[in-house]
C-alpha positions in Angstrom: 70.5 54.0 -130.9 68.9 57.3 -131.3 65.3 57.0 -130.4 62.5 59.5 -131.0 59.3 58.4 -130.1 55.5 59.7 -130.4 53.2 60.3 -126.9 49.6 61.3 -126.8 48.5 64.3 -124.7 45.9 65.0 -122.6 44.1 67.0 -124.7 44.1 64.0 -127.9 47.5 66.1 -129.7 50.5 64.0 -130.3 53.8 65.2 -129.2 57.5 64.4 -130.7 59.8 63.3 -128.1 63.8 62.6 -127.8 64.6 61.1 -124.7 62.7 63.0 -121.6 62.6 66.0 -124.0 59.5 67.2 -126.1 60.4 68.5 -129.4 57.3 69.2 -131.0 53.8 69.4 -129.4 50.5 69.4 -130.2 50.4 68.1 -133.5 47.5 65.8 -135.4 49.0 62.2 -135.2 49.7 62.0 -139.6 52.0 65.0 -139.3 53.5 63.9 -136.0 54.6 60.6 -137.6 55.8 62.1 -140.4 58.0 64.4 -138.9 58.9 62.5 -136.6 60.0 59.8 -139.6 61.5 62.7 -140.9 63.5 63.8 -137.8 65.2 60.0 -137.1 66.2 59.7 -141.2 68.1 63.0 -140.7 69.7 62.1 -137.7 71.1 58.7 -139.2 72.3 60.8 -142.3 73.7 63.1 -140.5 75.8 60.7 -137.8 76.1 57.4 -139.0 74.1 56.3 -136.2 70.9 53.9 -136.0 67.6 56.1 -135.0 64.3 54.3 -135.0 61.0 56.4 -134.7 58.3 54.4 -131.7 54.7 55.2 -130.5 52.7 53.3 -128.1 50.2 50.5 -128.7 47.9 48.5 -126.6 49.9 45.7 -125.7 53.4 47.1 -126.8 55.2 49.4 -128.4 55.4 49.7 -132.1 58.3 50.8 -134.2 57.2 53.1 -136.9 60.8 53.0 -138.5 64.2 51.9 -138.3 67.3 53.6 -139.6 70.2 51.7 -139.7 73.6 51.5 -141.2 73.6 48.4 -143.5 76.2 45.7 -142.4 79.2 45.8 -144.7 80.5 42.1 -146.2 83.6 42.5 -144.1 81.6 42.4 -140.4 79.4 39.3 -141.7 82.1 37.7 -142.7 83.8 38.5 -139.0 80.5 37.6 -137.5 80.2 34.2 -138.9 83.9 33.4 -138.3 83.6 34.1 -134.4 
């Protein structure tokens, strides 16, 4: 799973993150999860892979969204039989 996630900077900004990398920087925290929403749905079109957007909160972290690739009827089906 492709995660991007959202971490506050010292001076109050909100930065856009992939892995250890910063994408984006100093933005207001709206726009930030926006893009950042925006980022994580293109990914998943793109490649087929899951990508969730996360920011922290004050007992956990909290998943702003989830991309995923629905389950087709075929691997429910396998699921349930295994």
């Amino acid at each position: 799973m492709i995660v991007y996630s959202l971490s506050q900077s010292a001076n109050g900004f909100w930065n856009v993150r992939r892995g250890g990398f910063s994408l984006f920087s100093d933005l207001h925290l709206g726009p930030a999860i926006k893009l950042a929403r925006e980022l994580a749905r293109d990914e998943h079109h793109r490649s087929g892979r899951s990508a969730c957007v996360e920011m922290p909160g004050p007992a956990s972290t909290i998943r702003l969204a989830h991309y995923a690739r629905a389950p087709r009827f075929e691997d429910a089906d396998a699921a349930v039989a295994a």
